[in-house]
C-alpha positions in Angstrom: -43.1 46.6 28.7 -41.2 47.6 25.6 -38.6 44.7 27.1 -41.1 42.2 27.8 -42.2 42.6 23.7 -38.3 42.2 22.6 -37.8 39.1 24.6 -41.0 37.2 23.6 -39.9 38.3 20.2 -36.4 36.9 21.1 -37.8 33.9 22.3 -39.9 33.0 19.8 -36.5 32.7 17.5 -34.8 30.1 20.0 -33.0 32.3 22.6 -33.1 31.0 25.7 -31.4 34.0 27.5 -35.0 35.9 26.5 -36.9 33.2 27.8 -34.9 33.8 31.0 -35.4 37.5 31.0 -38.8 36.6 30.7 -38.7 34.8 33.9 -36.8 37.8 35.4 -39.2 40.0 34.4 -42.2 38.4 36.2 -40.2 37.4 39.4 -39.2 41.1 40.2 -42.5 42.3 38.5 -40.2 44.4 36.3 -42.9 46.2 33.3 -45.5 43.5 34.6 -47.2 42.2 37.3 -45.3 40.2 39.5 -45.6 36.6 39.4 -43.7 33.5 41.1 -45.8 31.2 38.6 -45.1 32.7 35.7 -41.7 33.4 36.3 -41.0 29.8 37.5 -42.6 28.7 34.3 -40.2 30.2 32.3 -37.2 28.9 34.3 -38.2 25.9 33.8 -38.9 25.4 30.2 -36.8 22.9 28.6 -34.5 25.3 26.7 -33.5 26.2 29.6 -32.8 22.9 31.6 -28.8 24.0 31.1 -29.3 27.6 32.4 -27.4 28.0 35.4 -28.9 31.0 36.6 -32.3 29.7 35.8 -31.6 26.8 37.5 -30.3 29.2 40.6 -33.6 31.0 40.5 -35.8 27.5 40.6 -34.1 27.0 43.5 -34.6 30.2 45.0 -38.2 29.9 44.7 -38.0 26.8 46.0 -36.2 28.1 48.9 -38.4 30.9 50.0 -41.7 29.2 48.9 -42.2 32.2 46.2 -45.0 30.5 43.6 -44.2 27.2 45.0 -44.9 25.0 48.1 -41.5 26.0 50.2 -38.8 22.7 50.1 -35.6 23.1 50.8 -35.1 19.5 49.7 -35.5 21.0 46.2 -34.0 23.7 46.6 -30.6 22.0 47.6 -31.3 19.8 44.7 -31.8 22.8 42.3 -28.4 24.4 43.8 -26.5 21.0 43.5 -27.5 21.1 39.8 -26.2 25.2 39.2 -23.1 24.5 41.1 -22.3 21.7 38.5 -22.7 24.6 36.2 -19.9 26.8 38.0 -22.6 28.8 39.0 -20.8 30.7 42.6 -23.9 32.2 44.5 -25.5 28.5 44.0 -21.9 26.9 45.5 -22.5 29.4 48.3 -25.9 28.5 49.2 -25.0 25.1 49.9 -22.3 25.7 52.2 -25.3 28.5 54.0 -27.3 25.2 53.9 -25.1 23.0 55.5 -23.8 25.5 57.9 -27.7 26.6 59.2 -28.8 22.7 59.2 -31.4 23.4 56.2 -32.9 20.3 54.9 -29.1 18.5 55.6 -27.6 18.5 58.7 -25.6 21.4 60.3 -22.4 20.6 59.4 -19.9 23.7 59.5 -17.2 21.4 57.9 -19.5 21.3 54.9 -20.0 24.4 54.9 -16.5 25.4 54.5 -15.8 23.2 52.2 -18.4 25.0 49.8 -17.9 28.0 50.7 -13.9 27.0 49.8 -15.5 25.9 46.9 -17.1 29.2 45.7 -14.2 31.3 46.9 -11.7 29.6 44.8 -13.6 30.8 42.0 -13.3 34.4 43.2 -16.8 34.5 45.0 -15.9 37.2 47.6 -19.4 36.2 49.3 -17.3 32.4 49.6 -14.1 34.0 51.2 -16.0 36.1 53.7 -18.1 33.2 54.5 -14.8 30.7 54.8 -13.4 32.8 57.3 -16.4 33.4 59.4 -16.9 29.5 59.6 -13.7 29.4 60.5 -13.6 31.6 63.4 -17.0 30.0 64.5 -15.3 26.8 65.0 -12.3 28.0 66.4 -14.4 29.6 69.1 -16.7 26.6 70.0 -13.5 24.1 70.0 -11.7 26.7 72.4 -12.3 25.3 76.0 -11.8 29.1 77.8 -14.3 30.5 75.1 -17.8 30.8 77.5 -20.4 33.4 77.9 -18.6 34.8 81.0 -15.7 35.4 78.8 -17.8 37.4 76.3 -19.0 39.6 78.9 -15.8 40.1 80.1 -14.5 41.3 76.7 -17.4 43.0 76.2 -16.7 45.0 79.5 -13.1 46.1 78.4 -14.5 47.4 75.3 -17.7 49.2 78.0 -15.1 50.6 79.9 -12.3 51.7 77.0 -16.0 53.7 75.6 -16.1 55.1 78.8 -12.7 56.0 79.6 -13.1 54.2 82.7 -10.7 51.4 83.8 -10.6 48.0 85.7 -14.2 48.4 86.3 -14.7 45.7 88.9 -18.7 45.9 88.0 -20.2 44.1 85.9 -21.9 45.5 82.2 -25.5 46.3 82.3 -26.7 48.4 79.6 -29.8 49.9 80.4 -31.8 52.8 78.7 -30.3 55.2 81.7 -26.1 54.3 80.7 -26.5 53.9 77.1 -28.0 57.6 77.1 -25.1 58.9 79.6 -22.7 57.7 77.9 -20.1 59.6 76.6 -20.7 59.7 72.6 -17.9 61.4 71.5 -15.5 58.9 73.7 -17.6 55.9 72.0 -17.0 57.6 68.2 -13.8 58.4 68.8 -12.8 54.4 70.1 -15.2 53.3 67.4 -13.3 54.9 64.7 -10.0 53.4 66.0 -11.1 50.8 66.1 
């Protein structure tokens, strides 16, 4: 509360990074009530129209429907407008946009190409993403990449847990073998691996 009197002070003498502690404030209900209204009121105001992590937060609201009526139209919009700003976790959401299909269409090589984006400006979030896109689309262009293959490798692993080998059975984890299994064999492989 004591913080909430120092920024309105701060704001009333032309900050805007008060005003957007303000906003904070309110959206995590920090020494107030919470409130999506309030805090996107704050975001918004005019002082703060070049704000890119007000901007960010607009568009998180906007995202999850928080104080708002949920668009992810707006929310891209209010992204595209932070990433102008160099702002790296709003660079990143558009590339999550693009690669889950939200409001645009799925598009992984979109995605990448934000996520490239927000990487090159040392978002580790945007490296870890790039390479996960990356090894989505290397699997779905494979043509020997199938569900049966899955299982297969999935069995290896079973039977390296086990310390069984060449099982010629096929994996079916039920109740009964997960709770037989051999837990220190399972740590142990785990670890190693």
């Amino acid at each position: 509360s004591q913080a909430k009197a120092f920024f309105e002070k701060a704001a009333e003498l032309g900050v805007s990074d008060a005003l957007f502690s303000l906003g904070e404030l309110y959206y995590y209900g920090n020494g107030v009530t919470q409130n999506f209204e309030k805090s996107l009121a704050y975001y918004t105001d005019p002082a703060l129209s070049n704000h890119p992590e007000a901007i960010f937060s607009i568009g998180v609201q906007y995202d999850s429907g928080e104080g708002v009526e949920q668009s992810y139209e707006k929310s891209f919009e209010y992204f595209h407008k932070a990433s102008a700003l160099n702002h790296n976790p709003s660079t990143f959401n558009i590339g999550y946009m693009y690669e889950m299909g939200e409001f645009v269409p799925k598009d992984l090589e979109q995605a990448q190409k934000w996520y490239q984006k927000s990487c090159d400006n040392q978002y580790e979030a945007g490296c870890n993403a790039v390479d996960l896109v990356l090894n989505i689309d290397a699997a779905a262009e494979a043509s020997s990449y199938n569900e049966n293959t899955q299982n297969y490798q999935l069995q290896q692993i079973f039977d390296e847990v086990m310390g069984t080998e060449n099982s010629e059975t096929p994996l079916t984890l039920t109740p009964e073998s997960v709770l037989s299994a051999d837990m220190d064999a399972a740590r142990t492989f785990l670890n190693q691996s």
